[in-house]
C-alpha positions as CSV (number, residue, x, y, z in Angstrom):
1,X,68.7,108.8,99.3
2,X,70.5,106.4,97.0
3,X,68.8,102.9,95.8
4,X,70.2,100.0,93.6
5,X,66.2,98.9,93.1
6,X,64.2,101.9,94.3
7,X,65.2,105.2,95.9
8,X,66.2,104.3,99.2
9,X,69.9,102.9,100.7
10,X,70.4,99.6,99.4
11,X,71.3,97.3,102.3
12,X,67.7,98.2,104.3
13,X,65.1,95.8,103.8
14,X,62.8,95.4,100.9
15,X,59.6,96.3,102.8
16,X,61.4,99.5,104.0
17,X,62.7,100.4,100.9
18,X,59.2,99.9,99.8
19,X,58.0,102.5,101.9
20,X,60.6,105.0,101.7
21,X,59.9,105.0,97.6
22,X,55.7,105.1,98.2
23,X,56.6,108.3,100.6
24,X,58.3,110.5,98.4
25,X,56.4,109.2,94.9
26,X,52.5,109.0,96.6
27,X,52.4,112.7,96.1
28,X,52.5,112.2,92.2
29,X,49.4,110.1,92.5
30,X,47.1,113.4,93.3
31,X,49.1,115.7,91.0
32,X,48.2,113.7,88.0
33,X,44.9,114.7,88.5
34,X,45.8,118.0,87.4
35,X,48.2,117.0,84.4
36,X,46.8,115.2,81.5
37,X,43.8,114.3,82.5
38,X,42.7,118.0,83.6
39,X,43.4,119.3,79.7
40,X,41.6,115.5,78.2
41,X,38.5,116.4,80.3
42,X,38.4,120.3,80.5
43,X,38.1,121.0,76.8
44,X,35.2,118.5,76.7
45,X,33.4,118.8,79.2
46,X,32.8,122.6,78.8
47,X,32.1,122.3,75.1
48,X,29.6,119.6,75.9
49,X,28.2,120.4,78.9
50,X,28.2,124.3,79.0
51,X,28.2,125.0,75.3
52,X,31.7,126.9,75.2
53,X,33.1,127.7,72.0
54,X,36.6,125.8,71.1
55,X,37.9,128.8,70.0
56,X,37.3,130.9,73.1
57,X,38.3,127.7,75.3
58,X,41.5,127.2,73.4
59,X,41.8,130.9,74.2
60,X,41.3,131.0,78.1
61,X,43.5,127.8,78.4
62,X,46.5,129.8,76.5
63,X,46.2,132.5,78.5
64,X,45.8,130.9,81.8
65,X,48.9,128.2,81.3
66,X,50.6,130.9,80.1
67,X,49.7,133.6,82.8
68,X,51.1,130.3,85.5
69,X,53.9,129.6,83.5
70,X,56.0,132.6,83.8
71,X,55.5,132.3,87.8
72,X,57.4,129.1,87.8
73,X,60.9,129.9,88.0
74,X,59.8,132.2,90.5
75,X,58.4,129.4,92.6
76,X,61.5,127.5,91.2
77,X,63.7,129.9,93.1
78,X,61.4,130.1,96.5
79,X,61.7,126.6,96.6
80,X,65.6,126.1,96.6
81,X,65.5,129.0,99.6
82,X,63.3,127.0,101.3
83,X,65.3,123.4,101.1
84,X,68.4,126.0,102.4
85,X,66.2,126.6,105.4
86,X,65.3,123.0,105.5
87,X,63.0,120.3,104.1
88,X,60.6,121.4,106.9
89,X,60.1,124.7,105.4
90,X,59.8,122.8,102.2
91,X,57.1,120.6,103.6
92,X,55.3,123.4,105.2
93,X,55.0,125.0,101.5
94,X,53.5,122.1,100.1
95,X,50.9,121.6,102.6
96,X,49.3,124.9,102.5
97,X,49.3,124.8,98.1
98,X,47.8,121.6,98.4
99,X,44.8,123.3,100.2
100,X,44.7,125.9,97.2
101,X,45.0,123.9,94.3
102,X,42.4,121.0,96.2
103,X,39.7,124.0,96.0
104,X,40.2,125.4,92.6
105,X,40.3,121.8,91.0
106,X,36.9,121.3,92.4
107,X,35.6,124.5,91.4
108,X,36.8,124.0,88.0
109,X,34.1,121.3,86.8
110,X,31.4,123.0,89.4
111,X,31.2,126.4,88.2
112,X,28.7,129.0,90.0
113,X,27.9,130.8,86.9
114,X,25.9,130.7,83.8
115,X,26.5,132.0,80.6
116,X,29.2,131.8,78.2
117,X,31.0,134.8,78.7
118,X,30.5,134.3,83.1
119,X,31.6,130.6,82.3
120,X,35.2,131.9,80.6
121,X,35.8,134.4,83.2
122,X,35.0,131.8,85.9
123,X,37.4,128.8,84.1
124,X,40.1,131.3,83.7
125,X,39.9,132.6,87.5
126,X,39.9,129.4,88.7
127,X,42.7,127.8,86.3
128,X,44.9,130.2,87.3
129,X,44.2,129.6,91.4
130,X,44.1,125.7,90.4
131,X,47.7,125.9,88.8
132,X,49.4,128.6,91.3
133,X,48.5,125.5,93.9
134,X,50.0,122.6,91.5
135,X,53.1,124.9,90.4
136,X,54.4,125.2,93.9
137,X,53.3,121.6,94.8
138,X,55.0,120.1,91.9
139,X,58.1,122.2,91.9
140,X,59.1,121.2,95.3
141,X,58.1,117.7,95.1
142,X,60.3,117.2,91.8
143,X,63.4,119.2,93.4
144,X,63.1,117.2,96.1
145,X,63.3,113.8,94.7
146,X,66.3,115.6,92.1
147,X,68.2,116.5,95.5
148,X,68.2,112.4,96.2
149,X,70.7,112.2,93.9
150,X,72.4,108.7,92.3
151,X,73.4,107.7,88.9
152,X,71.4,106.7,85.9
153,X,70.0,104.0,87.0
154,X,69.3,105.3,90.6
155,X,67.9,109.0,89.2
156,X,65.7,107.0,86.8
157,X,64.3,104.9,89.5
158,X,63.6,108.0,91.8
159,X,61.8,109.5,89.1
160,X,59.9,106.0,88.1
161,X,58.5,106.2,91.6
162,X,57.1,109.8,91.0
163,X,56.0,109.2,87.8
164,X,54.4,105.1,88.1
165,X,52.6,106.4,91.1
166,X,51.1,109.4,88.9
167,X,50.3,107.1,86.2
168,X,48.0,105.2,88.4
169,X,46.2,108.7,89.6
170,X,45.9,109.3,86.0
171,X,44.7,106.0,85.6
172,X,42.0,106.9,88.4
173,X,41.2,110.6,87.2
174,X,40.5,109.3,83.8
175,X,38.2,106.0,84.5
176,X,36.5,107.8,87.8
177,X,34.5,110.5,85.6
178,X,32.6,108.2,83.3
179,X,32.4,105.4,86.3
180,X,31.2,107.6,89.6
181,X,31.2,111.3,88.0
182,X,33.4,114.4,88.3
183,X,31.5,115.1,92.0
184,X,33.2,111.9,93.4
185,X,36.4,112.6,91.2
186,X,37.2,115.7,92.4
187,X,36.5,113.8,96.3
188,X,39.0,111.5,95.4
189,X,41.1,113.8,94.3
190,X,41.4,115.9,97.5
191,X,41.9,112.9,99.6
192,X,44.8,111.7,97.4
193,X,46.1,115.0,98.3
194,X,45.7,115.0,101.6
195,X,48.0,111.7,101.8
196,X,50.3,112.4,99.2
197,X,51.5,115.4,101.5
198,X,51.3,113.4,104.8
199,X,53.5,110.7,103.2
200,X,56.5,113.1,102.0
201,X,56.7,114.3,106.0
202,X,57.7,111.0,106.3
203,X,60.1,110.6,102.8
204,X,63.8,110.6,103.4
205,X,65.4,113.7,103.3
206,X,67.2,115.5,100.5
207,X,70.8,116.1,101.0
208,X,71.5,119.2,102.9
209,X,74.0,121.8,101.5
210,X,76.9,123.3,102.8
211,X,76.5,125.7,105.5
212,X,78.0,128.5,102.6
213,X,76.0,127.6,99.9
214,X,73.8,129.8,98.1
215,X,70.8,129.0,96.1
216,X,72.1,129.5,92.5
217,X,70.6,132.7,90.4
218,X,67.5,131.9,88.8
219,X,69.0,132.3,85.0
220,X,71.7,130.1,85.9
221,X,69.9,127.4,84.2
222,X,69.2,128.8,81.3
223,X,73.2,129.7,81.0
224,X,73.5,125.8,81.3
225,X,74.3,124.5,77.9
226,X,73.4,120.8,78.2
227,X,70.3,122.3,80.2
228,X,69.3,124.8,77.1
229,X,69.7,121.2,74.8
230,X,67.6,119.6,76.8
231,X,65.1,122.1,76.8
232,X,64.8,122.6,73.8
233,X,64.5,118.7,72.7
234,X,61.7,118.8,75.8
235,X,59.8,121.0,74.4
236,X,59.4,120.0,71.1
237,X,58.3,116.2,72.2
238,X,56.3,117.8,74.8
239,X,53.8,120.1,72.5
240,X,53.7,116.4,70.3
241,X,52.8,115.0,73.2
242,X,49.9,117.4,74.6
243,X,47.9,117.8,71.3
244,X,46.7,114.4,71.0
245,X,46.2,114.4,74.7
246,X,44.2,117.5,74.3
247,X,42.0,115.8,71.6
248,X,41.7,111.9,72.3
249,X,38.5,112.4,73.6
250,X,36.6,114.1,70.1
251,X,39.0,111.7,68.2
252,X,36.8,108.6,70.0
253,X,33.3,110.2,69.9
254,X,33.9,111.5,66.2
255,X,36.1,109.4,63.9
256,X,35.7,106.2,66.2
257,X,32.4,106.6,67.2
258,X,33.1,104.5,70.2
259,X,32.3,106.9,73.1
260,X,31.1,104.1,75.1
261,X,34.4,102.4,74.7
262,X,36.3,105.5,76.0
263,X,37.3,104.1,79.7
264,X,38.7,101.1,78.0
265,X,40.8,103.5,75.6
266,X,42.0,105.5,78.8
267,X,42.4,102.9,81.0
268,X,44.9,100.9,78.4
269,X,46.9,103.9,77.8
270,X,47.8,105.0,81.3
271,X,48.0,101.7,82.8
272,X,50.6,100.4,79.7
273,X,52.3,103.7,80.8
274,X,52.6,102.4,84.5
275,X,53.3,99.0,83.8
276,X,55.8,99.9,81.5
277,X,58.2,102.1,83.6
278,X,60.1,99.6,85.2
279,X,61.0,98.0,82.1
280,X,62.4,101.3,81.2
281,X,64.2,101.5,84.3
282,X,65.8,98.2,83.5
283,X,66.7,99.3,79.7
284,X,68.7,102.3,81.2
285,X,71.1,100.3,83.1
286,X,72.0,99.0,79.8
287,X,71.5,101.7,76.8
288,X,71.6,104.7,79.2
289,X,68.7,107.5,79.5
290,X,68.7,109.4,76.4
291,X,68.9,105.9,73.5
292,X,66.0,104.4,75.9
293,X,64.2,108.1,75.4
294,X,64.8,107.6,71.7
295,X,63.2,104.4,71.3
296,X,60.0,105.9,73.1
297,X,59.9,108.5,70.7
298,X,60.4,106.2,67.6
299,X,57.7,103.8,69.3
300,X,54.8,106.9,69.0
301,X,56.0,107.9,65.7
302,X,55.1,104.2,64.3
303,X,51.8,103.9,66.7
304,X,50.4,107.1,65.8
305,X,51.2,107.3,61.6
306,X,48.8,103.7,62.4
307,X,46.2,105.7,63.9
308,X,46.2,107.9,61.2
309,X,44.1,104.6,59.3
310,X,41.5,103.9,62.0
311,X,37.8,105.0,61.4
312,X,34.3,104.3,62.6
313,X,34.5,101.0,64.7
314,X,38.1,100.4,64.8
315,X,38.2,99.4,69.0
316,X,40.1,96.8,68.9
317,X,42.9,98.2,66.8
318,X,42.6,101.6,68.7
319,X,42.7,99.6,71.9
320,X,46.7,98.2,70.5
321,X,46.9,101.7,69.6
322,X,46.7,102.7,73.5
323,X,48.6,99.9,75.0
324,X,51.8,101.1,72.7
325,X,51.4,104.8,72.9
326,X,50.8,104.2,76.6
327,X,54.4,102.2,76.7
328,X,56.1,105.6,75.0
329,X,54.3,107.4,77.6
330,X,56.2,106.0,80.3
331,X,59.3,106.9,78.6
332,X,58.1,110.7,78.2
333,X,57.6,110.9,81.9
334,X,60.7,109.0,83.3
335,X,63.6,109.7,81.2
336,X,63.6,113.1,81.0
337,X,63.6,114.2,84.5
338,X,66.2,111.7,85.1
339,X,68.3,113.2,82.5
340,X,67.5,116.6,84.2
341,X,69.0,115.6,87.8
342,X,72.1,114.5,85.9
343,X,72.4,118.0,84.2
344,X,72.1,119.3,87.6
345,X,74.7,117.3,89.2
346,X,77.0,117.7,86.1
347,X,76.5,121.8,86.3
348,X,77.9,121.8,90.0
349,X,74.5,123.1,91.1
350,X,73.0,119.7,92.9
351,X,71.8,120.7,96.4
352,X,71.4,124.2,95.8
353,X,70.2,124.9,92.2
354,X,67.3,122.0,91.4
355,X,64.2,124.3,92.3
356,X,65.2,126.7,89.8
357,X,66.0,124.2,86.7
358,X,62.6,122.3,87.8
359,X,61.2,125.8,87.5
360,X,62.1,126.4,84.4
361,X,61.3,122.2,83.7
362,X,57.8,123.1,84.7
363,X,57.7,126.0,82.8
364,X,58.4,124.1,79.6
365,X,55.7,121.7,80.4
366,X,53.2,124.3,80.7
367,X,54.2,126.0,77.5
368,X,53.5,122.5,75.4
369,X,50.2,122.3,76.7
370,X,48.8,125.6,76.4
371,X,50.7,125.6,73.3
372,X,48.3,122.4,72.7
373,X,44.7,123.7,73.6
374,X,45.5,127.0,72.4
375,X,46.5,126.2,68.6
376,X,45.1,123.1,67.9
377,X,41.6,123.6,69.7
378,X,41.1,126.8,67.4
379,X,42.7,125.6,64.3
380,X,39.9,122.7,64.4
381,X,37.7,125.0,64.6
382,X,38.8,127.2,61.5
383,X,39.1,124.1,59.6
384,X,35.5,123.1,60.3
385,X,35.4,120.9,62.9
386,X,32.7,120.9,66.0
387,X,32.5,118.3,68.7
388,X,29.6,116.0,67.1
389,X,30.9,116.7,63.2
390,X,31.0,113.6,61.0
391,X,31.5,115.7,57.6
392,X,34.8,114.5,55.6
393,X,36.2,117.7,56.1
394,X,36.0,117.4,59.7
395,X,37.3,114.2,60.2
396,X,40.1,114.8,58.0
397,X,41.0,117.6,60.1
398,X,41.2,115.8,63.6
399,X,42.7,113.1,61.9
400,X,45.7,115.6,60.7
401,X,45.6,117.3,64.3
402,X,45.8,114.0,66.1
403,X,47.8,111.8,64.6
404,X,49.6,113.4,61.4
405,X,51.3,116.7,63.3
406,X,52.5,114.7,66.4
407,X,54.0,112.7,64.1
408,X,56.0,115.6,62.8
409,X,56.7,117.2,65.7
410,X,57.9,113.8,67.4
411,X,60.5,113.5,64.2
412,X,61.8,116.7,65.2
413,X,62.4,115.6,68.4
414,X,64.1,112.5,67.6
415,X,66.5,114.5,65.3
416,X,67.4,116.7,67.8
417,X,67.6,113.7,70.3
418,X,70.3,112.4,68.7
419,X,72.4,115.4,66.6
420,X,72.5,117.4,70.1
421,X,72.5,115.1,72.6
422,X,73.8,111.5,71.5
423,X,75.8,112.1,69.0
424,X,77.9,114.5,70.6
425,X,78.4,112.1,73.1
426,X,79.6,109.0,71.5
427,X,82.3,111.6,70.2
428,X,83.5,112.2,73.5
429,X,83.1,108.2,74.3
């Protein structure tokens, strides 16, 4: 599949192109509900509801992303054997972790047992089920859409299709709980599913390799220069990413105090994110993937040293606080990937290698947010800070945890951005 304004050949018609790009992307609508929004409301709603200390939490969400994590370059690996059978078999995979991970995402906020101890056991048993079910879900739907193949422009609009349509699930995951409740959430949720995998029977098909080719080792990425800079610059933006994601919630009901505002909050963020994709599609025809990265990295920097000055009442200025952080969003979730495919194609290894990188991608992603939950949720916790504190001490701490170390972290990533990645290519220009 190639596109010139969404992933899908350029000469058919705009309603059919329309429909080829909701097919493959209407999958990321269901998976979101599983990203973000799983470690904004987890976290909370089991110190609130159920009592669970942060520190054991923190704990059980390390170890359970962690435990997932190191099965994804296995599933990574699976997967490109599978598109060598064909996208059937693929397809067939999907389907039947979709059941898994429906069940243990529904079981997550539902648990059957009492007590704190019971409750841990249960969270982790059923994080690790939930995220078996996303890992191999995810993993074949991104190597999939990375097996379309295109230029900059064209990668970053197959991605924008993925990641637009997850934005608006995220949207959806984040509003439903305080509109309708977690019970109709999780409903929702499983439906989404459901269509999400009957709409990729009908995507168009990856590009098949050669009748010779072999699926590539599942190292071979991690032999891949450009692939270990990326990496690298991924991860660092990623765990600056996940923390305040992991805390917005206690940052609105604690140094805001505007808990009742908090569909508002999540509802501007993710929807700037989604409306804002396009218009970074349309920068990277003109500045390319990794300066249009850059500029979403410098845009959080700037939004989130402003947050660092908000207190007790502060909406409206938190509300412009969303709306920009959620345009930097967009760039976190579509630039990267797109940069990824291009790594791929660059390596040799496109149509035979992309489950494996997107393994390893996936792997990454995991590692920020566990990284996230299971240092910062404790570290609040050793500083003095308890859902419900309104000390100095406490709100000084989540301020530092939410605002002042992303910033940090987010300068590293913008330094390596450009001394490992751009900069060594304008010298090559």
């Amino acid at each position: 599949m190639s596109a010139a304004a969404c992933p899908v050949a350029p000469r058919e018609a705009s309603a059919t192109r329309v429909a080829e790009g909701l097919s493959y992307g209407a999958l990321g609508m269901p998976l979101a509900f599983v990203a973000l929004p799983l470690y904004v409301v987890l976290p909370n709603h089991y110190a609130s509801e159920f009592g669970v200390p942060l520190a054991w939490l923190g704990a059980v969400l390390l170890g359970a992303r962690l435990f997932d994590a190191v099965a994804d370059p296995l599933i990574g690996r699976w997967a490109d054997r599978l598109f060598a059978r064909s996208s059937r078999s693929a397809w067939l995979a999907v389907a039947g972790a979709a059941v898994l991970l429906a069940l243990g995402f529904r079981g997550l906020f539902f648990p059957a047992v009492q007590g704190t101890a019971a409750l841990l056991a249960w969270c982790a048993a059923l994080l690790a089920v939930t995220y078996l079910g996303y890992s191999v879900v995810s993993v074949i739907h991104q190597a999939w859409g990375a097996r379309l193949g295109g230029d900059e422009p064209q990668r970053a609009r197959i991605v924008a299709w993925r990641e637009g349509l997850a934005l608006v699930g995220v949207l959806m995951a984040s509003v439903l709980p305080s509109v309708a409740g977690l019970g109709v959430s999780t409903l929702v949720f499983a439906a989404l599913l459901l269509a999400g995998v009957a709409w990729l029977w009908r995507a168009p098909q990856p590009m098949a390799a050669a009748a010779d080719a072999q699926p590539v080792p599942m190292t071979m990425p991690l032999a891949t220069p450009d692939f270990r800079r990326l990496l690298a610059i991924y991860l660092v933006n990623g765990i600056a990413s996940a923390v305040p994601a992991t805390l917005v919630l206690f940052f609105i009901r604690d140094r805001l105090e505007a808990p009742a505002f908090e569909p508002l909050f999540l509802a501007s963020y993710f929807a700037a994110g989604a409306l804002s994709i396009p218009l970074w599609v349309r920068a990277v025809a003109r500045f390319g993937l990794a300066r249009c990265w850059l500029a979403g990295m410098l845009l959080a920097i700037a939004v989130f040293a402003w947050a660092a000055l908000l207190g007790s009442g502060d909406v409206a200025a938190y509300t412009v606080v969303c709306v920009l952080s959620g345009i930097a969003l967009g760039a976190d979730l579509t630039l990267p990937g797109a940069m990824l495919a291009g790594v791929i194609q660059r390596a040799g290894h496109a149509g035979r290698g992309e489950g494996s990188y997107f393994g390893w991608w996936n792997f990454a992603t995991k590692l920020n947010l566990a990284l996230a939950a299971g240092l910062a949720l404790p570290a609040l916790q050793w500083f003095g800070y308890a859902p419900g504190g309104r000390g100095d001490d406490a709100l000084t701490a989540l301020t530092l945890a939410y605002c002042v170390l992303p910033c940090i972290l987010k300068l590293a990533a913008v330094a390596l951005l450009y001394l490992t990645w751009i900069r060594p290519a304008e010298r090559l220009a």
